[in-house]
N, CA, C and O atoms as a Maestro MAE file, in Angstrom:
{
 s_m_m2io_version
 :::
 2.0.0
}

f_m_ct {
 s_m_title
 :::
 protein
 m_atom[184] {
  # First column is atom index #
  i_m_mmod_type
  r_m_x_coord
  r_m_y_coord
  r_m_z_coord
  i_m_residue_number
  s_m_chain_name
  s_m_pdb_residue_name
  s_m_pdb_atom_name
  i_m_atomic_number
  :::
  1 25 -14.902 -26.432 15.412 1 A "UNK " " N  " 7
  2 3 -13.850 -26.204 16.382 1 A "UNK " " CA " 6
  3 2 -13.244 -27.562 16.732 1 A "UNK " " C  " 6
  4 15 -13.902 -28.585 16.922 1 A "UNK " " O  " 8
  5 25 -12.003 -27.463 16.790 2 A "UNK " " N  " 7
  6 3 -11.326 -28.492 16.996 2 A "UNK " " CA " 6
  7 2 -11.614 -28.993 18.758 2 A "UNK " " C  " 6
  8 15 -11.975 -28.288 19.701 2 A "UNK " " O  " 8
  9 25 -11.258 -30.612 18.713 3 A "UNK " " N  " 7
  10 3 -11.798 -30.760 20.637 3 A "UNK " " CA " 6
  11 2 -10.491 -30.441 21.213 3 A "UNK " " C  " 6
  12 15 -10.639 -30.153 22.401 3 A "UNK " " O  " 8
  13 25 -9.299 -30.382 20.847 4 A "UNK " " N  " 7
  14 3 -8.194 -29.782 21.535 4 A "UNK " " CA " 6
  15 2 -8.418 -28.313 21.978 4 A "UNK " " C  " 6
  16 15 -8.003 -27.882 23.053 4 A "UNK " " O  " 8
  17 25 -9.242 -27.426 20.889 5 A "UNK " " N  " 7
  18 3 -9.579 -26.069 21.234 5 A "UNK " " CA " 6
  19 2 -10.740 -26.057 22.364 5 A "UNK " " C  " 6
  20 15 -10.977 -25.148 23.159 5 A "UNK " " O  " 8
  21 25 -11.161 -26.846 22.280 6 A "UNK " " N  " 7
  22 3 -12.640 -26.812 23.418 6 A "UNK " " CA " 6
  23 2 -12.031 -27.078 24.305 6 A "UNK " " C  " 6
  24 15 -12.650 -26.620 25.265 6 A "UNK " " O  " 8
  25 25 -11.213 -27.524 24.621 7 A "UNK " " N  " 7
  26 3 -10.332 -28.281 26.292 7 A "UNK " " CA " 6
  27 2 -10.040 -27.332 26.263 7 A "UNK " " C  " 6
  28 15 -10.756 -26.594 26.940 7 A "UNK " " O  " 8
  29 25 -8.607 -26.492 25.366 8 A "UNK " " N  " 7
  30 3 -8.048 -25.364 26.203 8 A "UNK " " CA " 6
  31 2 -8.512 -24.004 26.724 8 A "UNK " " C  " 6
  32 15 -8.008 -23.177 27.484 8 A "UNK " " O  " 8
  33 25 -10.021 -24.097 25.823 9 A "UNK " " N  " 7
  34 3 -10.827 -22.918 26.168 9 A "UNK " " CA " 6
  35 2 -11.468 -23.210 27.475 9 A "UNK " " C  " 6
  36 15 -11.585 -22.358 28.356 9 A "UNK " " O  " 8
  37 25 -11.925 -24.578 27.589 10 A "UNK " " N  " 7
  38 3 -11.940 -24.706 29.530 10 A "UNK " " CA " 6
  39 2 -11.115 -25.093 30.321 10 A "UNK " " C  " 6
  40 15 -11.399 -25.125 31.518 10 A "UNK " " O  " 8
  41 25 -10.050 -25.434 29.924 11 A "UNK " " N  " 7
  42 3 -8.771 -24.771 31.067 11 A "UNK " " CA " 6
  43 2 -8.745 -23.911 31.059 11 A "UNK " " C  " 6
  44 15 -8.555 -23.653 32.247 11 A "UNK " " O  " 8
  45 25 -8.819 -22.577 30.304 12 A "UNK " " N  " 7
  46 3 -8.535 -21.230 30.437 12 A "UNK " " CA " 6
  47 2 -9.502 -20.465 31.610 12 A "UNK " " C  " 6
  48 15 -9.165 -19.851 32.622 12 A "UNK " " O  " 8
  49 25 -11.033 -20.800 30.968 13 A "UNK " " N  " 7
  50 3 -11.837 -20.138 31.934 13 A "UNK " " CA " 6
  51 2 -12.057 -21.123 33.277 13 A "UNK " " C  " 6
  52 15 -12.479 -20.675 34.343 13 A "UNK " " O  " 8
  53 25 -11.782 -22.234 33.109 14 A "UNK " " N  " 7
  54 3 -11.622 -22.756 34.654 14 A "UNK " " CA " 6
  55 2 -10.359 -22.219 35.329 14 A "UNK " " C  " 6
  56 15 -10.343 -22.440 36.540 14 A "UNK " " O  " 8
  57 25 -9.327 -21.587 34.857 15 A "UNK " " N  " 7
  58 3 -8.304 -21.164 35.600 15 A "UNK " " CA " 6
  59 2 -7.916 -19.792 35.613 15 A "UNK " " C  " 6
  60 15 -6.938 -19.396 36.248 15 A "UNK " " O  " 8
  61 25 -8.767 -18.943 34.825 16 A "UNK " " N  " 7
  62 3 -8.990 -17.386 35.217 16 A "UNK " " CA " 6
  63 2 -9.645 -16.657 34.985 16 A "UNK " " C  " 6
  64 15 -9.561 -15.474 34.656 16 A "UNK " " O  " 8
  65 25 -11.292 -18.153 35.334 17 A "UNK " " N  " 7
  66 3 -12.315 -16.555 35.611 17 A "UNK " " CA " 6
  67 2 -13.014 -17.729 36.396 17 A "UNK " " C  " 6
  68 15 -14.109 -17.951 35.879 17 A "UNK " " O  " 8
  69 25 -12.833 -18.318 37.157 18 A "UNK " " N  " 7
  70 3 -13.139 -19.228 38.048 18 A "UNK " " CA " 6
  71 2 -13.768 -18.450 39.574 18 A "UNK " " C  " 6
  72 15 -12.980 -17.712 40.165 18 A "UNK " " O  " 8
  73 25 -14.822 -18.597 40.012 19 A "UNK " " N  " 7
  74 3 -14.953 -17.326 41.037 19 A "UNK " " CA " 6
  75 2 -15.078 -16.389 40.814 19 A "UNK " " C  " 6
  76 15 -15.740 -15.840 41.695 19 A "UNK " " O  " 8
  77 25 -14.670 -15.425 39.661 20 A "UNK " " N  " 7
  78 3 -14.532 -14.595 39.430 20 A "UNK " " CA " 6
  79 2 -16.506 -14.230 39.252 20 A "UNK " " C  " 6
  80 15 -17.337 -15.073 38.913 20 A "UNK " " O  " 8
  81 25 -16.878 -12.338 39.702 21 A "UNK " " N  " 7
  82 3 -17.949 -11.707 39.232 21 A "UNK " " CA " 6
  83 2 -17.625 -11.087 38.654 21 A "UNK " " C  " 6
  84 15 -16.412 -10.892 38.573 21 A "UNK " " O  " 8
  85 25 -18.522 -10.405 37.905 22 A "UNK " " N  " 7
  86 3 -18.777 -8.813 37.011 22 A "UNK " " CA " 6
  87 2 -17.745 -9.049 36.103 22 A "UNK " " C  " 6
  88 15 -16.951 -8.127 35.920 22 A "UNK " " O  " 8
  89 25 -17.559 -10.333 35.361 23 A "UNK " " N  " 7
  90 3 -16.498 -10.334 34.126 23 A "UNK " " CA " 6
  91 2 -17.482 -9.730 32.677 23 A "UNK " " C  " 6
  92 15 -18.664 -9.395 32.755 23 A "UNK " " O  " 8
  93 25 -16.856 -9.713 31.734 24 A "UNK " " N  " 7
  94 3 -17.959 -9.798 30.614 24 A "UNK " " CA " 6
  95 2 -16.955 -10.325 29.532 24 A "UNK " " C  " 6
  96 15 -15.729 -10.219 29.575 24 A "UNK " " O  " 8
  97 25 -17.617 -10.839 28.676 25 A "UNK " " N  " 7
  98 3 -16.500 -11.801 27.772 25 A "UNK " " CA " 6
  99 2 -17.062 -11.197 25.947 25 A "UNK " " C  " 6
  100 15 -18.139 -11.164 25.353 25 A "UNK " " O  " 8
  101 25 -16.129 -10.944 25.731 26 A "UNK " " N  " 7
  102 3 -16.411 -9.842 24.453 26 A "UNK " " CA " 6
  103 2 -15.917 -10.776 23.327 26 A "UNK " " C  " 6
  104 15 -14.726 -10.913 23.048 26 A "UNK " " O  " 8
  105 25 -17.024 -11.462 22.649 27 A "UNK " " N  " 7
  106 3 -16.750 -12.657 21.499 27 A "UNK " " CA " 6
  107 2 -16.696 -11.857 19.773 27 A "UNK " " C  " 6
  108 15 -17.685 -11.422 19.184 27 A "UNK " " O  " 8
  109 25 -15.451 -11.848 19.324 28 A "UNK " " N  " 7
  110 3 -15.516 -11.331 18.251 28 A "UNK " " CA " 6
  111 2 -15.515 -11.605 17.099 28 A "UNK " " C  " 6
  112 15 -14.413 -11.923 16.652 28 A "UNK " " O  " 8
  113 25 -16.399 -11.607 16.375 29 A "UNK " " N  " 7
  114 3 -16.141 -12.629 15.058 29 A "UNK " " CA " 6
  115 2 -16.879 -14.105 15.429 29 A "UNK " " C  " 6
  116 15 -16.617 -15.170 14.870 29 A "UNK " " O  " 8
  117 25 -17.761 -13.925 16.395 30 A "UNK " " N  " 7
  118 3 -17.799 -15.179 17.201 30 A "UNK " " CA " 6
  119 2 -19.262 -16.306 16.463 30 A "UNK " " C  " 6
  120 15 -20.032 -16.887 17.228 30 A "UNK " " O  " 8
  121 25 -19.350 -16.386 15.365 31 A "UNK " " N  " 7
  122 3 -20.059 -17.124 14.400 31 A "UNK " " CA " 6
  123 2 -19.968 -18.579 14.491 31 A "UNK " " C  " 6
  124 15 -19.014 -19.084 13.899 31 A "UNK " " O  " 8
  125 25 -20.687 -19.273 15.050 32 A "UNK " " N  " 7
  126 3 -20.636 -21.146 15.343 32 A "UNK " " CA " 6
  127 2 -20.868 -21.548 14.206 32 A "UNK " " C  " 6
  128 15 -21.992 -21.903 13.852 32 A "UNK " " O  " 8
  129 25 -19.760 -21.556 13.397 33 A "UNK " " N  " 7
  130 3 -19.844 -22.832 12.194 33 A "UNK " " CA " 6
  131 2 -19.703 -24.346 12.974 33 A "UNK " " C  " 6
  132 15 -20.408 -25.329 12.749 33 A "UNK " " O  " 8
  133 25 -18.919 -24.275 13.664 34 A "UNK " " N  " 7
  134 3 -17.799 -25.722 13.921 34 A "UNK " " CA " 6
  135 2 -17.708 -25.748 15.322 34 A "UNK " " C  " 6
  136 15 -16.724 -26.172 15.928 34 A "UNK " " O  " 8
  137 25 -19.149 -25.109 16.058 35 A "UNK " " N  " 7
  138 3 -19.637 -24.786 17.796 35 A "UNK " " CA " 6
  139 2 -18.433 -24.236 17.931 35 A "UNK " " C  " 6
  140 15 -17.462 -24.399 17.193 35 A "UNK " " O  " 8
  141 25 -18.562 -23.219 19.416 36 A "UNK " " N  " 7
  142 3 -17.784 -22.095 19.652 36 A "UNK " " CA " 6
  143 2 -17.537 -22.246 21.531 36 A "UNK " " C  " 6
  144 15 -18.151 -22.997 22.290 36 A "UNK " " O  " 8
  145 25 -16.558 -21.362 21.837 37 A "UNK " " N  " 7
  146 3 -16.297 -22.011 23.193 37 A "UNK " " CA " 6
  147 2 -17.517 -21.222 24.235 37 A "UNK " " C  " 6
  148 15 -17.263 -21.031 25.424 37 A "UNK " " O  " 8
  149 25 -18.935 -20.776 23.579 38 A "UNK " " N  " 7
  150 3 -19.578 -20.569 24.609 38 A "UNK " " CA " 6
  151 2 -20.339 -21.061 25.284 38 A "UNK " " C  " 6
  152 15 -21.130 -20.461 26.012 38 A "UNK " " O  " 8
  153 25 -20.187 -22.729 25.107 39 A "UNK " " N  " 7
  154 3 -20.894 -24.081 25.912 39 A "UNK " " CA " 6
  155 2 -19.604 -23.963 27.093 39 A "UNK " " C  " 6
  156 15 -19.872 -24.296 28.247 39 A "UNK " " O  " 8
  157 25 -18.516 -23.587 26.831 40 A "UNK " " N  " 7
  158 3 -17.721 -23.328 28.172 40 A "UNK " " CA " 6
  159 2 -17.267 -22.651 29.418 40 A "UNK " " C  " 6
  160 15 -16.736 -23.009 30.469 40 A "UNK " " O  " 8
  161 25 -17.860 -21.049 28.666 41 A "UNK " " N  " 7
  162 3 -17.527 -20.062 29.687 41 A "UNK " " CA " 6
  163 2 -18.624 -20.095 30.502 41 A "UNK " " C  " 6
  164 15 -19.750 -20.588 30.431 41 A "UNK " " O  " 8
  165 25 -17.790 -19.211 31.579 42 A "UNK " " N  " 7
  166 3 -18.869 -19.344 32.981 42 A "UNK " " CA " 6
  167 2 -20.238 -18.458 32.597 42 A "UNK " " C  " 6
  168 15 -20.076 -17.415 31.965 42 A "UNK " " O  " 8
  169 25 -21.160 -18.745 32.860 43 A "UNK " " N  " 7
  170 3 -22.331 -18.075 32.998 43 A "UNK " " CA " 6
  171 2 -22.922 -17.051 34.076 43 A "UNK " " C  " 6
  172 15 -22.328 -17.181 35.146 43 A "UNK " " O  " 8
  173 25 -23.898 -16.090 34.105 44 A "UNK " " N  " 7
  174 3 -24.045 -15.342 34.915 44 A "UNK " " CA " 6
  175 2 -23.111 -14.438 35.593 44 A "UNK " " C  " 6
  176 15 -23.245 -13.960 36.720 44 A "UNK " " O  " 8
  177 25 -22.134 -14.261 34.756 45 A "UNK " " N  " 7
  178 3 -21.878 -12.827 35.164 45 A "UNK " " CA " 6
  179 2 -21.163 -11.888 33.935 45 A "UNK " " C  " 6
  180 15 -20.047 -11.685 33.456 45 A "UNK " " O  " 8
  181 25 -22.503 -11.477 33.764 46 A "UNK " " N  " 7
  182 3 -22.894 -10.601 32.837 46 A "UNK " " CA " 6
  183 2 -23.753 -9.817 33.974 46 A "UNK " " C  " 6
  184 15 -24.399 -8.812 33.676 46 A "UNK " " O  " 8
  :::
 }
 m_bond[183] {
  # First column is bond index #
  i_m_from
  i_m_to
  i_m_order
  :::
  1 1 2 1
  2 2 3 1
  3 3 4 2
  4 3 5 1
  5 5 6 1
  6 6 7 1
  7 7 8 2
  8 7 9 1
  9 9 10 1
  10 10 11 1
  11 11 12 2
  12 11 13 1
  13 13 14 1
  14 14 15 1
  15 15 16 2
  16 15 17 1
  17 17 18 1
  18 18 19 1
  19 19 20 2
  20 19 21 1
  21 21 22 1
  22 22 23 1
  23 23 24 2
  24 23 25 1
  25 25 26 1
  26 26 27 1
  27 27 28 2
  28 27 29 1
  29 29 30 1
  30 30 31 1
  31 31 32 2
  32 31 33 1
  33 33 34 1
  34 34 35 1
  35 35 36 2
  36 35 37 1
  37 37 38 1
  38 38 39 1
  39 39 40 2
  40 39 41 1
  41 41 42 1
  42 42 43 1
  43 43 44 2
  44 43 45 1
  45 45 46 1
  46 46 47 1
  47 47 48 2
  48 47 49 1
  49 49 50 1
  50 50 51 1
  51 51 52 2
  52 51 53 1
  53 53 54 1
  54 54 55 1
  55 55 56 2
  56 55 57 1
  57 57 58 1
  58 58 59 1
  59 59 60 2
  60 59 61 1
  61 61 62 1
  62 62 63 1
  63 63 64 2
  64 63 65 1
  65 65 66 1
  66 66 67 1
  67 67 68 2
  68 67 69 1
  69 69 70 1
  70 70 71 1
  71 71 72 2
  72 71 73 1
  73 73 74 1
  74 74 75 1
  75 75 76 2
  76 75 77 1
  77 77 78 1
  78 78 79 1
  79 79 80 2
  80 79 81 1
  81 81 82 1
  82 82 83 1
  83 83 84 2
  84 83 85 1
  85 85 86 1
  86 86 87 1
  87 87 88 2
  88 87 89 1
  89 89 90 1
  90 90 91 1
  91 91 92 2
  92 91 93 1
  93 93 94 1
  94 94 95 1
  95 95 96 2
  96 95 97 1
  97 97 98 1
  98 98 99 1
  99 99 100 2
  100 99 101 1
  101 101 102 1
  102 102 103 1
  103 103 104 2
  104 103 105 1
  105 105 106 1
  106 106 107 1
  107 107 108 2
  108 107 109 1
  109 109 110 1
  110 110 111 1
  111 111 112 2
  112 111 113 1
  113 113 114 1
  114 114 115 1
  115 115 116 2
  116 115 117 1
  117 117 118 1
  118 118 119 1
  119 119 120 2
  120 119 121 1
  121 121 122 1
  122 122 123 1
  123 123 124 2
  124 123 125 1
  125 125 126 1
  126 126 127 1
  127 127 128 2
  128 127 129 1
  129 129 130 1
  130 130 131 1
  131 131 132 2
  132 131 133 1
  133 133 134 1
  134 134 135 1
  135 135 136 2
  136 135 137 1
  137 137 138 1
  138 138 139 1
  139 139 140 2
  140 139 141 1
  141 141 142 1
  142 142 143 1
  143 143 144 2
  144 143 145 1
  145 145 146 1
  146 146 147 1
  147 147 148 2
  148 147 149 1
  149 149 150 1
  150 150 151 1
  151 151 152 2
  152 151 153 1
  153 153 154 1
  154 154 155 1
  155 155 156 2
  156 155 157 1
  157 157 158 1
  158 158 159 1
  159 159 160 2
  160 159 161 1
  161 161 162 1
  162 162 163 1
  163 163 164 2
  164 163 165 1
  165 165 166 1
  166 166 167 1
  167 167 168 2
  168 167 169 1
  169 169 170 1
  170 170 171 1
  171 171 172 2
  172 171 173 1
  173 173 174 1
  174 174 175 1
  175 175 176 2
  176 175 177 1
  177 177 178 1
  178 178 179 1
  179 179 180 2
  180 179 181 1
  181 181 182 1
  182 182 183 1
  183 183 184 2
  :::
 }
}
C-alpha cells in the first residue's frame, strides 16, 4: 500500500467514524500483501 493511501485512509476514519459506536467495517478483498488500512481504523466497535 502506498503511504499516500495510508494517510487518506486515516483522514477518512479520523473524520467519519471518529466517536462514532456500533460501526462495523466490511473489508473486501482485504488480503495484506503491501499492509492494509487496518493498523488505522478505529477499534472496538465491533
Amino acid at each position: 500500500m502506498y503511504d499516500t493511501a495510508m494517510k487518506n485512509g486515516k483522514r477518512f476514519f479520523d473524520t467519519y467514524a471518529k466517536n462514532k459506536t456500533g460501526l462495523k467495517i466490511v473489508d473486501i478483498g482485504s488480503l495484506s500483501v503491501h499492509g492494509s488500512l487496518r493498523g488505522v481504523a478505529p477499534v472496538g466497535n465491533s
